[in-house]
N, C-alpha and C positions, 0 to 999 in steps of 0.2 A: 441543554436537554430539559424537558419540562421533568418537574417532579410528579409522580404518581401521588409515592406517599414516604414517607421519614424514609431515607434511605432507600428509595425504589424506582429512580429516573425512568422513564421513557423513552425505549431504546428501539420503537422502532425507525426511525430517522436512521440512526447508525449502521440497523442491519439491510436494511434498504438501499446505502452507499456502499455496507459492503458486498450484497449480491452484484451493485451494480459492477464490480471490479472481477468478476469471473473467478470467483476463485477455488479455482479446481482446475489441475493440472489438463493440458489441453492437447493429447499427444496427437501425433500422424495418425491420419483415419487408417490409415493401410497395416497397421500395427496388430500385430495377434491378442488378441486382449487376454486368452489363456495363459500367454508368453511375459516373464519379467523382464522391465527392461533399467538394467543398471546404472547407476555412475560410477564416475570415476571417484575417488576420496577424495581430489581436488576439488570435483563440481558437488558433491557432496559438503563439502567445507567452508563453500560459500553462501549457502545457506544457514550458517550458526549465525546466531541471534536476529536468526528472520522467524524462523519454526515455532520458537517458543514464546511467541506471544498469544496468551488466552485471549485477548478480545474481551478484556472489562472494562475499556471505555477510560480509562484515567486519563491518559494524555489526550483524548478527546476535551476531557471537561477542562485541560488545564491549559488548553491552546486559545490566547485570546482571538487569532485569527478562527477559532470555528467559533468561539461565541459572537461575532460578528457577523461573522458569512456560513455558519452551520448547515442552510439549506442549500449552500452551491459547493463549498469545499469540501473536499471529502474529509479532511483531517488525516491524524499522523496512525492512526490505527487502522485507517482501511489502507491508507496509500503505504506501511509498511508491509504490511499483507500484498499489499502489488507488485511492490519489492520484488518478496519472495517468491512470485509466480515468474515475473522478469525474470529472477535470477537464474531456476531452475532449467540447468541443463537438457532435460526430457518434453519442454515445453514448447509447442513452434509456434505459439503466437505471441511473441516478443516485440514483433513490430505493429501489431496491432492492438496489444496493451500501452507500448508507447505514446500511438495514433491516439487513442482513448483518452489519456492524462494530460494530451497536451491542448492543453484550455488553460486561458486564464484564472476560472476561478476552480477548478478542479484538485490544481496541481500547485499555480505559484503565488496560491496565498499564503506559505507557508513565509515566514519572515525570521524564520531560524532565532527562535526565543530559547527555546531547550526546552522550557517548560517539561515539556512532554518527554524529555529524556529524564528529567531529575524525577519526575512522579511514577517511572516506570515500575511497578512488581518486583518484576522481571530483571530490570536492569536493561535493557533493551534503548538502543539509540534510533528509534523514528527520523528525526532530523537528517541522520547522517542516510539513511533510505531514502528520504525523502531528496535529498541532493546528491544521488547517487542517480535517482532516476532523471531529473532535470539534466545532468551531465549526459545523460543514454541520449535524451532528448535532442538534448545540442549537439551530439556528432553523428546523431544517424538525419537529421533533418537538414535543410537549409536553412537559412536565418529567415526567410520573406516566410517560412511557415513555423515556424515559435511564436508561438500565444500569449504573448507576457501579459 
């Protein structure tokens, strides 16, 4: 990420990758929008240690794959944020966040350094998101349409 100035990176790249990821729950248009619609405390529980990431960018700056490929990967803090929209129970577009990630330099230039888990705030494991959704990838696709 370029520097601005001592301490003030240039983040719009990052926010850019992360609009590109929709992030914002995507429910059934036929849904009462005045009406809540719940989970269960299972699908509720799936989402721990997706939610609480702030989005400061650390495991960004600490992934050698985004300082490499920064303008095509999206790195380990949008694609854990994609995570947690895959994950969410109340969300129907699951297969077509999938469909989105699955590019070669989007999703599998991640080369599982940790990096980005040990610099986390938070404590948060990007990596383990990150190959959480490549697994999603590989059972809902065939092999002739995986993007490696």
């Amino acid at each position: 990420m370029p520097v601005v100035k001592d301490l003030v990176p240039d983040l719009t790249q990052f926010y850019t990758q992360y609009q590109s990821i929709q992030p914002f729950l995507q429910a059934a248009p036929k849904l009462d929008p005045s009406k809540e619609y719940y989970q269960s405390k299972e699908d509720r529980a799936k989402l721990d240690g997706l939610y609480e990431c702030i989005l400061c960018a650390c495991c960004q700056t600490s992934c050698p794959s985004y300082w490499w490929n920064g303008d095509k990967y999206l790195g380990p803090a949008v694609l854990l944020q994609a995570y947690r929209w895959i994950s969410d129970s109340r969300d129907v577009k699951t297969q077509e966040r999938l469909q989105f990630l699955n590019d070669s330099w989007k999703l599998y230039r991640c080369k599982t350094i940790l990096n980005c888990t040990s610099v986390c705030p938070k404590g948060l494991n990007p990596a383990q998101a990150i190959a959480n959704i490549k697994r999603m990838i590989l059972e809902s696709e065939p092999a002739s349409k995986i993007h490696l």
